[in-house]
C-alpha positions in Angstrom: -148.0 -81.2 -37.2 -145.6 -81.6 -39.9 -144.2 -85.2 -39.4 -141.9 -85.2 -42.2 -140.1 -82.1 -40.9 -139.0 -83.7 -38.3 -137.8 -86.8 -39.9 -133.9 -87.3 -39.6 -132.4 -88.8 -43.1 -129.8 -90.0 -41.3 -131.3 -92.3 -39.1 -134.0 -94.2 -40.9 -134.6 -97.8 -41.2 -133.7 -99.9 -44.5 -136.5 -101.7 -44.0 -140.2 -101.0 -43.1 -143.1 -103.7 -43.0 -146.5 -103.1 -42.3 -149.7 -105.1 -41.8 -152.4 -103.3 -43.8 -155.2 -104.1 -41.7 -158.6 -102.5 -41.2 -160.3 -102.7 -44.7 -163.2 -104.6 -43.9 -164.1 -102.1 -41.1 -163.3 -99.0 -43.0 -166.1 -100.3 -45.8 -168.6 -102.2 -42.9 -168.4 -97.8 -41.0 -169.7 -96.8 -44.5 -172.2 -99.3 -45.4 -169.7 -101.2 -48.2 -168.7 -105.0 -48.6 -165.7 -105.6 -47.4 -164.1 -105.6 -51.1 -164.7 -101.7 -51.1 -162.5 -101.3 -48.5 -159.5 -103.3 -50.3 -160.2 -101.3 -53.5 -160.1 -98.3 -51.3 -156.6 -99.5 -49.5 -154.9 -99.0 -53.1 -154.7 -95.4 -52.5 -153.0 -96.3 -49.2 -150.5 -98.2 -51.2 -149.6 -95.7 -53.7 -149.3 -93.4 -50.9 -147.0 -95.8 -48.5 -144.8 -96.9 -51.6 -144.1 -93.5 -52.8 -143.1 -91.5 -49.3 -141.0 -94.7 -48.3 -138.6 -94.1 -52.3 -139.1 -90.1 -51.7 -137.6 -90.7 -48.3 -134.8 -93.1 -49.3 -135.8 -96.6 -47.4 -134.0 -99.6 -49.2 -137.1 -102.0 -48.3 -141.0 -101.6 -47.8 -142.9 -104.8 -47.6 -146.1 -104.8 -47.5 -148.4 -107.9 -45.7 -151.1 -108.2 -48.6 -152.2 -111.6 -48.3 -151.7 -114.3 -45.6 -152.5 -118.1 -45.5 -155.0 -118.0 -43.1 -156.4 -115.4 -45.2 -157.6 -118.7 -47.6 -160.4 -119.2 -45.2 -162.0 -115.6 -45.6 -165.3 -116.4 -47.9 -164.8 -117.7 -51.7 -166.3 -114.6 -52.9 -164.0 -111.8 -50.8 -161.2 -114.1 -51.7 -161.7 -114.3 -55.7 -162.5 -110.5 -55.8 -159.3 -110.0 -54.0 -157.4 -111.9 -56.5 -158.8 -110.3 -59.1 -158.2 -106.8 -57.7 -154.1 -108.2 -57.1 -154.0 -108.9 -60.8 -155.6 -105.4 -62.1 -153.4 -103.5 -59.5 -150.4 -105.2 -60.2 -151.1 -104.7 -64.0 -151.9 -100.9 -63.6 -149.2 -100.3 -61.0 -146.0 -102.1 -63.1 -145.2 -98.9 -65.4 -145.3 -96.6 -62.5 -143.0 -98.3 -60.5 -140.5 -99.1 -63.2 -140.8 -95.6 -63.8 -139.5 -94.7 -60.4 -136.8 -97.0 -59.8 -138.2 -99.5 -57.6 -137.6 -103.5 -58.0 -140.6 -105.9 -57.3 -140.0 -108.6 -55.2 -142.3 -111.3 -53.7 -142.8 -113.5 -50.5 -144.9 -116.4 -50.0 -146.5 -119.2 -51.2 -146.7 -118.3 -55.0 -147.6 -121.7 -56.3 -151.1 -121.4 -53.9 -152.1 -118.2 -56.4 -154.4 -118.3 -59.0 -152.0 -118.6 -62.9 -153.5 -115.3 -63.5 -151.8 -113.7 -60.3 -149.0 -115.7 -60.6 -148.1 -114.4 -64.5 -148.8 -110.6 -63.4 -146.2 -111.0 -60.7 -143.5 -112.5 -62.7 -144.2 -110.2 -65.4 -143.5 -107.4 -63.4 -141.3 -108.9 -61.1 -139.1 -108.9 -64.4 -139.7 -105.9 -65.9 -138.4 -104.1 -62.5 -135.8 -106.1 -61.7 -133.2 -103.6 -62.4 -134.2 -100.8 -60.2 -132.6 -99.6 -57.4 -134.1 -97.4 -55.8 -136.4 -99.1 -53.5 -137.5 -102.8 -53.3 -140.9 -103.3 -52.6 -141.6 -106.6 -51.5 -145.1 -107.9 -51.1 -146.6 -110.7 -48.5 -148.5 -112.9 -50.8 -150.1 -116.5 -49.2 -147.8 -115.7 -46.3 -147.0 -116.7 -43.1 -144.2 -116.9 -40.7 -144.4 -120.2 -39.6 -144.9 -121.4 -42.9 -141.8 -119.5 -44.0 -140.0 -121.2 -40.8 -141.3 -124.3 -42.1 -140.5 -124.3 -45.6 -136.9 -123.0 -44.7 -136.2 -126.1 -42.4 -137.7 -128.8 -45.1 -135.1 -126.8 -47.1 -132.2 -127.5 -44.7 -133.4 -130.9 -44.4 -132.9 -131.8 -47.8 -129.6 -130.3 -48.0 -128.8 -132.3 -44.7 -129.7 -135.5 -46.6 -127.9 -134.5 -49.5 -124.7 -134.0 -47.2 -124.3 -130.4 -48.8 -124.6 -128.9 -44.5 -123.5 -130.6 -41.8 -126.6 -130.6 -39.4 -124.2 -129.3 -36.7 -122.8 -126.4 -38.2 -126.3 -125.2 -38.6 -126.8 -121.5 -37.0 -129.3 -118.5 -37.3 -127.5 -117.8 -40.4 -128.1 -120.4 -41.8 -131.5 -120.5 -41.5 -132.0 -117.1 -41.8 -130.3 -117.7 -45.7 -133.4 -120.2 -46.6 -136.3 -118.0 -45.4 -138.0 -116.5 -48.0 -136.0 -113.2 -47.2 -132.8 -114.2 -47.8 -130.9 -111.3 -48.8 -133.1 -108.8 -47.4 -132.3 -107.2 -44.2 -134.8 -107.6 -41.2 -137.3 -104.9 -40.8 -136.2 -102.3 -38.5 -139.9 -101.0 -38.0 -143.2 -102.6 -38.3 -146.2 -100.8 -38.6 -149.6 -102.0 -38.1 -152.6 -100.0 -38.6 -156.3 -100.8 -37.4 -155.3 -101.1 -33.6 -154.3 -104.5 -33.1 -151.9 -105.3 -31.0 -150.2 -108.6 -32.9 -148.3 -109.5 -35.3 -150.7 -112.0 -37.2 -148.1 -114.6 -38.0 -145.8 -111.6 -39.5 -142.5 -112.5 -40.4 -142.0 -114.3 -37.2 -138.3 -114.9 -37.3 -137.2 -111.4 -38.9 -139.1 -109.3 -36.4 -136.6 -110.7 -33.5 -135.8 -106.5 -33.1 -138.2 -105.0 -34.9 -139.7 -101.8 -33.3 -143.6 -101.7 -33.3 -145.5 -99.3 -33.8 -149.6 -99.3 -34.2 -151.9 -97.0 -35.3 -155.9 -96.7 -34.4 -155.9 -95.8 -37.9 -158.0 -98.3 -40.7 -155.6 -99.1 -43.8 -157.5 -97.2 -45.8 -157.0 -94.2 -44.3 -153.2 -93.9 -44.0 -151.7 -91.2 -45.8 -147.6 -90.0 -46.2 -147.8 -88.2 -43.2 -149.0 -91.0 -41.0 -145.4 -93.0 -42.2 -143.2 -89.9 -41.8 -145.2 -89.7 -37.6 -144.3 -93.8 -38.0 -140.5 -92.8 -39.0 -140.3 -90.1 -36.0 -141.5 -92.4 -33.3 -139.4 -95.1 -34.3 -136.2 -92.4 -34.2 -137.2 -91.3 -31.1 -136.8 -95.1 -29.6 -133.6 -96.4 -27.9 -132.6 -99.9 -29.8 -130.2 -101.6 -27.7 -130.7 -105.1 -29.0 -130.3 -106.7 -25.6 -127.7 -104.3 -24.4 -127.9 -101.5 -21.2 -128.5 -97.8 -21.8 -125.0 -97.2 -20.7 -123.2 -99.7 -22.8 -124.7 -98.1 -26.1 -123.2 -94.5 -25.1 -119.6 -95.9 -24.7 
């Protein structure tokens, strides 16, 4: 079936973020360390990033790292870093090429000086795009973003700079690590697991799920434009009635 077809250009989300999960068990089904299945995800990536601009979404963000993810074995861990440093360094040209801005979310002072100078690197060489921003999860969590974002409003509480009872979901939602970004409208999650893994906890208030028995590696631009359809096919009514929404 021809997904894309059926894709309405009229209705689709700004924002689309997805939990790339399923690596290690794509490479364990073939007999491969669990690193072969993160080299293997790359083509997953290009694939994801480049329907998402060819379609017209504003935001794609992309859960590549978590905090808990510290505790996965030194070796898997510093063969991932390395493999963020020599995509990020191939991939920078191509996406300047095409439009689309760099942004990241996370704890980037936990990354190894090598990731961290290959992010701002190309964080600034694609600043000026437009077409698409393509944010990536890096030594994330939610309730660490929740977390930081309150020691944030705490200080400014001290400081007298926001009076503690003026504070609102605004206001915290402006000192999350997504400030300025609109909350996803879908979330995708691949490998069959039905959670959200300490994903963006606060922004996905609304968010449409959608999960896939599909491993990371194996998702292709079709498998987004079948996301895109069953997410348009959804009623969103944001705790309103059926009938309310058709007035």
């Amino acid at each position: 079936m021809d997904f894309k077809e059926k894709v309405d250009l009229d209705n689709l989300p700004r924002h689309i973020a997805v939990i790339m999960d399923g690596n290690g068990r794509w490479a364990k089904k073939r007999g491969g360390l669990r690193i072969f299945g993160h080299q293997s995800a790359i083509t997953a990536v290009r694939e994801t990033v480049e329907a998402a601009a060819e379609m017209g979404i504003e935001y794609l963000t992309l859960y590549a790292f978590s905090t808990e993810n510290w505790s996965r074995p030194a070796t898997e861990v510093s063969a991932l870093m390395q493999l963020l440093v020599s995509t990020i360094r191939k991939e920078t040209a191509t996406l300047n090429k095409n439009n689309i801005r760099l942004q990241t979310i996370g704890n980037r002072d936990s990354l190894p000086a090598a990731c961290q100078r290959e992010l701002l690197e190309a964080i600034e060489i694609t600043k000026d795009n437009t077409r698409m921003t393509l944010v990536l999860a890096l030594s994330y969590s939610g309730r660490w973003d929740i977390a930081q974002a309150m020691q944030r409003i705490a200080q400014k509480v001290g400081q007298g700079s926001i009076d503690p009872n003026q504070i609102s979901e605004t206001t915290v939602a402006q000192h999350l690590s997504t400030a300025g970004i609109p909350d996803p409208e879908l979330l995708i999650r691949t490998s069959g697991e039905q959670r959200i893994s300490n994903f963006l906890l606060w922004q996905l208030a609304y968010t449409e799920l959608y999960i896939t028995e599909l491993l990371w590696p194996d998702f292709r631009k079709e498998h987004l434009y079948e996301a895109i359809v069953a997410y348009q096919r959804r009623e969103r009514r944001f705790g309103k009635t059926s009938e309310q929404l058709t007035k």
